[in-house]
N, CA, C and O atoms as a DFTB+ gen file, in Angstrom:
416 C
 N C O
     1  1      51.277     -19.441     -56.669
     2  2      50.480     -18.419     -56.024
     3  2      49.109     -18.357     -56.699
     4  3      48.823     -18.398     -57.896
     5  1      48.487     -18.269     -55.821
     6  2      46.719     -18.042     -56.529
     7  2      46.181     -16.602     -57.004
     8  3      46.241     -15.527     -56.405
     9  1      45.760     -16.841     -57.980
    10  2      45.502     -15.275     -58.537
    11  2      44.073     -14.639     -57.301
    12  3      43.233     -15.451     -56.914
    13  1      44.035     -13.533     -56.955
    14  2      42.766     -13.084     -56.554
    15  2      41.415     -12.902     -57.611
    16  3      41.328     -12.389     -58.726
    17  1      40.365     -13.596     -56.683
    18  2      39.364     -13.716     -57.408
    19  2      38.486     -12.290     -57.239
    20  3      37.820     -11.982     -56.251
    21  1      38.636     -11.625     -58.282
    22  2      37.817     -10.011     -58.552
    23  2      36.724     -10.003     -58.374
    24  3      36.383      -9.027     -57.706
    25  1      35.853     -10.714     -58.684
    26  2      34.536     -10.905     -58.551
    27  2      34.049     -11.168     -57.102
    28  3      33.252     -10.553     -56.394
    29  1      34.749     -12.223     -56.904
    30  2      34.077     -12.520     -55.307
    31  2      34.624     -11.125     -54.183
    32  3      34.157     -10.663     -53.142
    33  1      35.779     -10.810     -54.995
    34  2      36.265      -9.433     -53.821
    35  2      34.785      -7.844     -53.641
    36  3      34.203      -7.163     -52.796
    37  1      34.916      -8.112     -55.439
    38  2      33.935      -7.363     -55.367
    39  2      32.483      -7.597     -54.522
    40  3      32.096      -6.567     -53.971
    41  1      31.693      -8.681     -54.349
    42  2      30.455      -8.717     -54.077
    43  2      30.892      -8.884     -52.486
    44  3      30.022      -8.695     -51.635
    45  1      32.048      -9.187     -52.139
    46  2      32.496      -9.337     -50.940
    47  2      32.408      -7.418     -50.476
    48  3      31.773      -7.104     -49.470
    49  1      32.881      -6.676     -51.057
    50  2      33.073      -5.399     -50.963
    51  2      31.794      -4.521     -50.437
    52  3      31.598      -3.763     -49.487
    53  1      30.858      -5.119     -51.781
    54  2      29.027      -4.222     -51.750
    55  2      28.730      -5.110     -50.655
    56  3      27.884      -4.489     -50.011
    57  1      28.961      -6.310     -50.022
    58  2      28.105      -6.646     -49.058
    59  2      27.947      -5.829     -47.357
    60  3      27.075      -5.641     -46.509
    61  1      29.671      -5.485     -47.619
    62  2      30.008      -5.040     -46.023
    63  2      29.588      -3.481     -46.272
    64  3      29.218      -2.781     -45.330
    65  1      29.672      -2.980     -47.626
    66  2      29.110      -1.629     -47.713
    67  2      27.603      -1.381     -47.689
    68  3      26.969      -0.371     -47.385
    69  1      27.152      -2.775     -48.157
    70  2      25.551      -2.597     -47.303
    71  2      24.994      -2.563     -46.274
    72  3      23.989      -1.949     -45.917
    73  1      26.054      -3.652     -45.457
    74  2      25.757      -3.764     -43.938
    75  2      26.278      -2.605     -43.248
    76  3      25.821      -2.349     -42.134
    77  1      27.371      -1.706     -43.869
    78  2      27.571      -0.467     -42.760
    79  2      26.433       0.592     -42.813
    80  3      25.958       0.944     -41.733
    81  1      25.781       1.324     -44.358
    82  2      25.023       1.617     -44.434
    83  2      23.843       1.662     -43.247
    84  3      23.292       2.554     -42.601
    85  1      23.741      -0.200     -43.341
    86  2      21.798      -0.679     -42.429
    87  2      22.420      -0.181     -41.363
    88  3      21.693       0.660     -40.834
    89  1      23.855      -0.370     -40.572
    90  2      23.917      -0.478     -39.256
    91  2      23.895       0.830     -38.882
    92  3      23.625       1.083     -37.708
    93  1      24.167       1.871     -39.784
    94  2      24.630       3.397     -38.989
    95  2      23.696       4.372     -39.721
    96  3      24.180       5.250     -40.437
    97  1      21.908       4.195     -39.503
    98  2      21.284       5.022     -40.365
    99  2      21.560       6.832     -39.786
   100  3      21.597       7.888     -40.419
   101  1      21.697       6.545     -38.469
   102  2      21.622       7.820     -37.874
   103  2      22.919       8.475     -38.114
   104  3      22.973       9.702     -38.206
   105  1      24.351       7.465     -38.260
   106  2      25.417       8.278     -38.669
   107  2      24.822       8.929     -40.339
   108  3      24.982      10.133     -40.539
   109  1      24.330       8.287     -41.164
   110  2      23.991       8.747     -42.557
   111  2      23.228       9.753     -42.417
   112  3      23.723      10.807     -42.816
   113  1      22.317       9.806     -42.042
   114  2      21.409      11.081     -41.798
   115  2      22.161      12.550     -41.780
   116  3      22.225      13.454     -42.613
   117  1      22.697      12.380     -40.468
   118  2      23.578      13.265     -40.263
   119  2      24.804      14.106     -40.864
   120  3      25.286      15.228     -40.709
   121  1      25.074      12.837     -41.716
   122  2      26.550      12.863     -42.827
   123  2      25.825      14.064     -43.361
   124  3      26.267      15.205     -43.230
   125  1      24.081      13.613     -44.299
   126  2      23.869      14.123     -45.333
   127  2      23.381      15.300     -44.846
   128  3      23.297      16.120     -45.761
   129  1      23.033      15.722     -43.818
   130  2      22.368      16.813     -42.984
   131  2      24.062      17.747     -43.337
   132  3      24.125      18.654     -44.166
   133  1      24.954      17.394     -42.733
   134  2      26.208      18.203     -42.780
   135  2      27.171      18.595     -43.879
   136  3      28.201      19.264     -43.798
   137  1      26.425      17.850     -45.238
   138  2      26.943      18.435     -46.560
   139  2      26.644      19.714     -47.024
   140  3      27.203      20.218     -47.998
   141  1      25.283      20.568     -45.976
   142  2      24.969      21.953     -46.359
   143  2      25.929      22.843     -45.405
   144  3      26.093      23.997     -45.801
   145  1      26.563      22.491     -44.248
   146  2      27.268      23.644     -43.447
   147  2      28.808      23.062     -43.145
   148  3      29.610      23.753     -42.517
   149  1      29.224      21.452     -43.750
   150  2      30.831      21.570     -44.460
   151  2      30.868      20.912     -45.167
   152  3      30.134      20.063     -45.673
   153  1      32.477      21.545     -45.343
   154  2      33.136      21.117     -47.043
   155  2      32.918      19.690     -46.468
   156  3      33.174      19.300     -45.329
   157  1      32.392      19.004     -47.505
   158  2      32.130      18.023     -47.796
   159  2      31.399      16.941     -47.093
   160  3      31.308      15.837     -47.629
   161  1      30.881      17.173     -45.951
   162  2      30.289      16.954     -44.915
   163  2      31.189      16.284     -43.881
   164  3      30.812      15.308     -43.232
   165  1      32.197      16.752     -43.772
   166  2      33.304      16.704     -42.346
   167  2      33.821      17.548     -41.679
   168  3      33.854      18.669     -42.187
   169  1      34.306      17.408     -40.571
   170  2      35.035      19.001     -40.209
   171  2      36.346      19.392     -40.327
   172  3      36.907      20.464     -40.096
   173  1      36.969      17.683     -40.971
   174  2      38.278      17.984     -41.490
   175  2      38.994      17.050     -42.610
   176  3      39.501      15.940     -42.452
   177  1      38.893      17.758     -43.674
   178  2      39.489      17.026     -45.355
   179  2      39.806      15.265     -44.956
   180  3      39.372      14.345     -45.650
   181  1      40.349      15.143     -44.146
   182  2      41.458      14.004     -44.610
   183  2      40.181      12.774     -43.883
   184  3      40.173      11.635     -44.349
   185  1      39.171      13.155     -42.748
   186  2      38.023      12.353     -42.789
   187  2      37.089      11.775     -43.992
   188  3      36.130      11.012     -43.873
   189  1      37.642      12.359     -45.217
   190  2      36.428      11.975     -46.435
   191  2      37.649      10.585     -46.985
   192  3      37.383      10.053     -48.062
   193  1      38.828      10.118     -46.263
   194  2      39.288       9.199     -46.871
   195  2      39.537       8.011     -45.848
   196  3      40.491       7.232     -45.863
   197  1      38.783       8.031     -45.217
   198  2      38.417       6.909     -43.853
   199  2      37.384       5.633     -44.920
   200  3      37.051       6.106     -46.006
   201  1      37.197       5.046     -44.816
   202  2      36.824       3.798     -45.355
   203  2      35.384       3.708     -44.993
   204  3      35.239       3.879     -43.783
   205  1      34.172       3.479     -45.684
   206  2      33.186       3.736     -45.487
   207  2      32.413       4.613     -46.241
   208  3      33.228       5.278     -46.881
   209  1      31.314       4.971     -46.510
   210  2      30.404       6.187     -47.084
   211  2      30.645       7.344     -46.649
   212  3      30.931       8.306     -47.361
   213  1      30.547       7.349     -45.380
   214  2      30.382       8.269     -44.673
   215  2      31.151       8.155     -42.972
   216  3      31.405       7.094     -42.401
   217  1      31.330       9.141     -42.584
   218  2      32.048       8.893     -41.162
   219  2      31.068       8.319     -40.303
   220  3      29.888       8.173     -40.620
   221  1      31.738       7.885     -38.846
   222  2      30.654       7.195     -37.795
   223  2      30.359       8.687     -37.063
   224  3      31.191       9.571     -36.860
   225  1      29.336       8.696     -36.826
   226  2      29.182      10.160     -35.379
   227  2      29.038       9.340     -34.195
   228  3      28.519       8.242     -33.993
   229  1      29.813      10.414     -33.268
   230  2      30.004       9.749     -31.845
   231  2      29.447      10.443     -31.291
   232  3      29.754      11.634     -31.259
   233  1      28.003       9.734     -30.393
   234  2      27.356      10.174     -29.374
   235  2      28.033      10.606     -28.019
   236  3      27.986      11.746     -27.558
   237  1      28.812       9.288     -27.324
   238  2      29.666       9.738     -26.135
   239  2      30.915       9.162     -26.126
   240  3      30.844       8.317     -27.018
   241  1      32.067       9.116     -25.626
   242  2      32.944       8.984     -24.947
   243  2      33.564       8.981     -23.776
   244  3      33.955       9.990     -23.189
   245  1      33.709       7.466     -23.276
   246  2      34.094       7.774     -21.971
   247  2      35.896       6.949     -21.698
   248  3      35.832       5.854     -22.257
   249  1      36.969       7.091     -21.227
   250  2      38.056       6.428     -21.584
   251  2      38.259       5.743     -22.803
   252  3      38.457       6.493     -23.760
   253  1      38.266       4.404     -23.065
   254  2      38.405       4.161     -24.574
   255  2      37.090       3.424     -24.982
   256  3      37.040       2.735     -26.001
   257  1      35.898       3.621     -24.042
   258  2      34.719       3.419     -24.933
   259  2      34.292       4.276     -25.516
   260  3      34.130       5.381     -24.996
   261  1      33.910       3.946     -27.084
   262  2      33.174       5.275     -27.608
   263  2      31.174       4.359     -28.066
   264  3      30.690       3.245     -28.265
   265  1      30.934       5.191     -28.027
   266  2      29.286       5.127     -28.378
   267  2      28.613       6.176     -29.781
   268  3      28.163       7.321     -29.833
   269  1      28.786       5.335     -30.559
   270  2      28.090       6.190     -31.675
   271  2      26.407       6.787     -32.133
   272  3      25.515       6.075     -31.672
   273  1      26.095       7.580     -32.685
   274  2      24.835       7.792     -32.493
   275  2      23.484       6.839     -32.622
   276  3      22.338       7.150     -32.298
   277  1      23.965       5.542     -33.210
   278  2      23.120       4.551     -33.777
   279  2      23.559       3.253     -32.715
   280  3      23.241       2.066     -32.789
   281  1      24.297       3.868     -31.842
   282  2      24.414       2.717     -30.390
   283  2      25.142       1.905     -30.599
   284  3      24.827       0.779     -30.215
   285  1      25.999       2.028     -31.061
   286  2      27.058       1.029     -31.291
   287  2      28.298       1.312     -30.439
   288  3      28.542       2.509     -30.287
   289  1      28.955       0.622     -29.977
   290  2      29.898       0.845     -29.188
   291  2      31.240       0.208     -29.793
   292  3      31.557      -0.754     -30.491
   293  1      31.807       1.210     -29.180
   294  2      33.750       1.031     -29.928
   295  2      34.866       0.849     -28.685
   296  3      34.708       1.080     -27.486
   297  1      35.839       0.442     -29.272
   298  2      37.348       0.715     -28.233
   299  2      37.663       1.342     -28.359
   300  3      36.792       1.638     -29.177
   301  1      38.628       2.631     -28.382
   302  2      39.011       3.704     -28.938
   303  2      40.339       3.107     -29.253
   304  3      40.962       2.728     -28.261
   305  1      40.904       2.939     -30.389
   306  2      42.228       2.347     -30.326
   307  2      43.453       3.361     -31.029
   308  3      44.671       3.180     -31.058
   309  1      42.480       4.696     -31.675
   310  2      43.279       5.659     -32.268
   311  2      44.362       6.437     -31.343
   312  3      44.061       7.376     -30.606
   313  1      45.375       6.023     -31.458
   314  2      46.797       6.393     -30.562
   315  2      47.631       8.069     -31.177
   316  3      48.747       8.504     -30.893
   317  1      47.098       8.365     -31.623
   318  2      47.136       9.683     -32.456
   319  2      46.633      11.216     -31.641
   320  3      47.285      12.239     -31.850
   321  1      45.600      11.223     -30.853
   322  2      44.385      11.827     -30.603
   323  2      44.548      12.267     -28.845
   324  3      45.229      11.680     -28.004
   325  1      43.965      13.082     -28.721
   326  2      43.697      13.121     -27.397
   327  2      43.271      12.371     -25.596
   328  3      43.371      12.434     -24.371
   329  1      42.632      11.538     -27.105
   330  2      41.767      10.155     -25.850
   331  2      43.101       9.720     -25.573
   332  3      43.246       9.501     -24.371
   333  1      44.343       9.473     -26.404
   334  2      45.601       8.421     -26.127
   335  2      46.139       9.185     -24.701
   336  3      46.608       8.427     -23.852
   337  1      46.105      10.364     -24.446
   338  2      46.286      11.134     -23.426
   339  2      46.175      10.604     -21.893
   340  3      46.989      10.181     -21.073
   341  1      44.504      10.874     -21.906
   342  2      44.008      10.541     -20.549
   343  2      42.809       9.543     -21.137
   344  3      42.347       8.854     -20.227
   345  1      42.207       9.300     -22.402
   346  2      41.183       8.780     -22.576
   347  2      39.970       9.457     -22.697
   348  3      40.090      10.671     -22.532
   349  1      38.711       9.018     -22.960
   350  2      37.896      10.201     -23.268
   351  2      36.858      10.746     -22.074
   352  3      35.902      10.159     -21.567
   353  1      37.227      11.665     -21.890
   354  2      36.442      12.607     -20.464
   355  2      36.516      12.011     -18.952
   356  3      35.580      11.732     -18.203
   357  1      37.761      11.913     -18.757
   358  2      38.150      10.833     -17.736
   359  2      37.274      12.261     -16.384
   360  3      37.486      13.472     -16.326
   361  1      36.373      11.424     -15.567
   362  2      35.973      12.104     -14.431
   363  2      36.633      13.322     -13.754
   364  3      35.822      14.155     -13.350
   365  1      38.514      13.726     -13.454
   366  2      39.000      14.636     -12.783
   367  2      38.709      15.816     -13.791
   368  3      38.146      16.817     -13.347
   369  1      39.057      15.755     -15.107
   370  2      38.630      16.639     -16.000
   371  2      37.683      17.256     -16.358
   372  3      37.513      18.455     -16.577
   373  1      37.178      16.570     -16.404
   374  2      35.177      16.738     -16.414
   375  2      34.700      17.576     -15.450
   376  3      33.959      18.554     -15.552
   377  1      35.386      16.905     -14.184
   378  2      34.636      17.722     -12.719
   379  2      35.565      19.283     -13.246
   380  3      34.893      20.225     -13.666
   381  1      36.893      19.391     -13.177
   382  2      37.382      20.646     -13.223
   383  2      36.710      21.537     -14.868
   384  3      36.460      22.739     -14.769
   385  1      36.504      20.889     -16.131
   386  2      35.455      21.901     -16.590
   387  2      34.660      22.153     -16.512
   388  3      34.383      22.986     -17.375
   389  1      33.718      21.884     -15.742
   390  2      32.340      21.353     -14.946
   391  2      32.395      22.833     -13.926
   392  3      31.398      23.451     -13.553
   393  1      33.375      23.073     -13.710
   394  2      33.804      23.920     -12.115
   395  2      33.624      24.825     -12.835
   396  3      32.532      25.393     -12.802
   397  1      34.615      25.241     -13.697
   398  2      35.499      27.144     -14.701
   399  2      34.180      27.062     -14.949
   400  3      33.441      27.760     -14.255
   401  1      33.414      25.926     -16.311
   402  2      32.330      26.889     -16.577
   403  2      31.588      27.412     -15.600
   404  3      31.047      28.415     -16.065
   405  1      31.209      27.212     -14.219
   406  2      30.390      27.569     -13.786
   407  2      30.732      29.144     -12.996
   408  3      29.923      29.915     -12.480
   409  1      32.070      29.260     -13.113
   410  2      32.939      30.235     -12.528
   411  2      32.632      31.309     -13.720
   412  3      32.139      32.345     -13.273
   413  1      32.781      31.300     -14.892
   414  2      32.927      31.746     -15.753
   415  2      33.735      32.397     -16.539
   416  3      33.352      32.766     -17.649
């Protein structure tokens, strides 16, 4: 068996943590904007142990595309969540909260 090489894991490590950084300035911004109004700049504890600096912010959602604020686009593959439901803001839903609010 081959031992793992530490070093290369490491510079392997800072590289992809540089490139998430460049790619998501607007998620960072925001992170650091939201360390003054939550604990810890999330809206819920167990997000500060997601992999990364900082969380992604999601601009939109539509079924399992998501769109983050720095334009990046995702699958939604989290099977946990609401989107696993119907997906995210599937049109019948939308139109019917679309309706109440206007009902009030």
């Amino acid at each position: 068996m081959t031992a793992i090489d530490r070093t290369k894991l490491k510079t392997l490590q800072q590289r992809e943590e540089s490139r998430f950084l460049a790619d998501h300035p607007k998620s960072a911004a925001l992170y650091n904007r939201a360390q003054s109004s939550l604990l810890g700049g999330v809206p819920m504890n167990w997000m500060k142990k997601w992999a990364g600096a900082f969380p992604v912010f999601v601009k939109s959602a539509k079924l399992a595309h998501i769109t983050d604020v720095d334009n990046r686009e995702y699958i939604g593959l989290c099977l946990g969540h609401t989107g696993a439901m119907t997906g995210h803001s599937p049109e019948i839903v939308a139109d019917v909260v679309a309706r109440r609010a206007k009902e009030g």
